[in-house]
C-alpha positions, 0 to 999 in steps of 0.5 A, a space after each residue: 951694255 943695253 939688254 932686253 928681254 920679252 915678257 909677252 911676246 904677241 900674247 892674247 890681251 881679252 882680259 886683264 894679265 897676271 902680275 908679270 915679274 920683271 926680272 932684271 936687276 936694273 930696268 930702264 923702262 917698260 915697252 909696251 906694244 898693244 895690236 889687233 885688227 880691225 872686224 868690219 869697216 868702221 876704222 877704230 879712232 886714236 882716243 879709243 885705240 890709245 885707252 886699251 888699258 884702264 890701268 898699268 900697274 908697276 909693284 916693287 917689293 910689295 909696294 905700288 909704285 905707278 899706277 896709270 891708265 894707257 891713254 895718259 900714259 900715251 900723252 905722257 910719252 911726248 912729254 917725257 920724251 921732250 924732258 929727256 926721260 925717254 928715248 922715243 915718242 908714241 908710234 902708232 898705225 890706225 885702221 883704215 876701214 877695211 876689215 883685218 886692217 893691223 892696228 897698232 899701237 906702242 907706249 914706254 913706260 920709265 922704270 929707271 930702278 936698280 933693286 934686288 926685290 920683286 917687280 912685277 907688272 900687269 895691265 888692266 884690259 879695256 876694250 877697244 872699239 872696231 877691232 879684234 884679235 887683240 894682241 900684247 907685247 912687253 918688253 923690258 929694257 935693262 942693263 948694266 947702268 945703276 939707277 935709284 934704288 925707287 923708280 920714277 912713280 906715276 900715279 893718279 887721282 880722278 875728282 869732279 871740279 867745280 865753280 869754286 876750289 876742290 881739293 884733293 890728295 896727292 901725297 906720296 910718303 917719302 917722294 918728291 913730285 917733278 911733274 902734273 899732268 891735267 886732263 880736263 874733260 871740258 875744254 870749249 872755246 866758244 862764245 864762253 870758254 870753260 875749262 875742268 881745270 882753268 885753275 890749279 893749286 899746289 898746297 904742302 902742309 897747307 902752304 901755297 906753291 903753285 897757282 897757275 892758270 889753265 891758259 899759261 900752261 905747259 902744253 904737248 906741242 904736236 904739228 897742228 895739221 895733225 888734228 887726230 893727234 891734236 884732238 887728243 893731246 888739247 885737253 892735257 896741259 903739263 906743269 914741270 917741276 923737275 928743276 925744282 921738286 916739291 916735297 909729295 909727303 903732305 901734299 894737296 891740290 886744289 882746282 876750278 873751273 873757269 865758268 860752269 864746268 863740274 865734271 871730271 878732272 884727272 892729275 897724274 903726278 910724276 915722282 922721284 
């Protein structure tokens, strides 16, 4: 039987939360809902409005088991929907300019873990430009089902590419990675393309996997007359592994640039 219960329910979210235990032996997933209202008549953008959290943090008997910003999290919600992990899309409502206009916005989180240990959960407050009144809701969704005794895992690592392969740790001891999600910071496409991340790597115990090409990539297929939606989910590209699960034990990646980009890049790793 589907269960759910409210951990904030229309809370005041100006700082950072404590650590909210979840309790509920098997959780499906985390519903998060973040609104407010607009303070004046500029309206408040979808790339501001989506990283209204710089860190959601899910911690099972001690242990941090995800760790990941809102707005990736927001483009990882059309992914996960279309693997099935999830039931629902985003849903979001932006300002219009007109001031004490709601604006809101609605991410889920996949736990699936059954356990007897502690989960708590907290989110980390950033702020959001052209509004006010900042309100959170959470809610967990449980029920008789069993799942692992470990959830799905997100975590990520930020670094700088560069003209040349950088690597980096993405290991998790004990897990399996089934998905990378990329944010490429650079991403013209002009008279001389580049990209943060035109290439990756995937490297277990120094052995190559995976080389892929920015370009090839798994991309978040979104209406293409919806350029606010498009404009955020063009700098992600996903590559899907669920299928065929590599170990995360010892596990590097390795990225380039495709011209003169060296600026950030981010890798969010999906984990069984």
């Amino acid at each position: 039987m589907k269960r759910a219960k409210l951990l904030k329910n229309q809370a005041s979210f100006t700082a950072s939360t404590e650590s909210i235990k979840v309790v509920a032996q098997n959780i499906k997933a985390l519903r998060i809902a973040w609104n407010a209202l607009e303070n004046g008549v500029t309206a408040n953008t979808l790339a501001n409005t989506i990283a209204f959290s710089s860190a959601i943090k899910l911690v099972v008997g001690g242990e941090v088991e995800t760790l990941i910003r809102s707005d990736d999290l927001f483009t990882l919600n059309y992914i996960l929907h279309d693997l099935g992990f999830i039931e629902e899309k985003p849903y979001y409502l932006l300002g219009t300019g007109t001031d004490n206009t709601l604006t809101y916005l609605k991410l889920i989180l996949p736990v699936l873990l059954s356990t007897d240990k502690e989960v708590l959960v907290s989110l980390d407050y950033t702020a959001v430009t052209s509004v006010d009144t900042n309100l959170l809701t959470l809610q967990a969704d449980y029920g008789d089902r069993p799942f692992p005794s470990k959830p799905i895992a997100f975590r990520y690592v930020t670094m700088n590419t560069a003209t040349s392969f950088t690597e980096g740790d993405i290991s998790v001891a004990g897990r399996k990675l089934i998905g990378l999600l990329i944010y490429s910071t650079t991403l013209t496409e002009v008279t001389t393309p580049d990209v943060s991340c035109a290439e990756i790597k995937l490297l277990v115990k120094r052995d190559e996997k995976y080389h892929g090409h920015w370009y090839a990539l798994d991309a978040v297929e979104v209406d293409v007359e919806d350029t606010v939606l498009e404009a955020v989910l063009d700098n992600y590209r996903y590559i899907d592994m669920k299928d065929d699960p590599i170990p995360a034990d010892d596990l590097k990646v390795a990225i380039k640039s495709m011209a003169s980009a060296t600026d950030a890049v981010r890798l969010i790793g999906v984990y069984q």
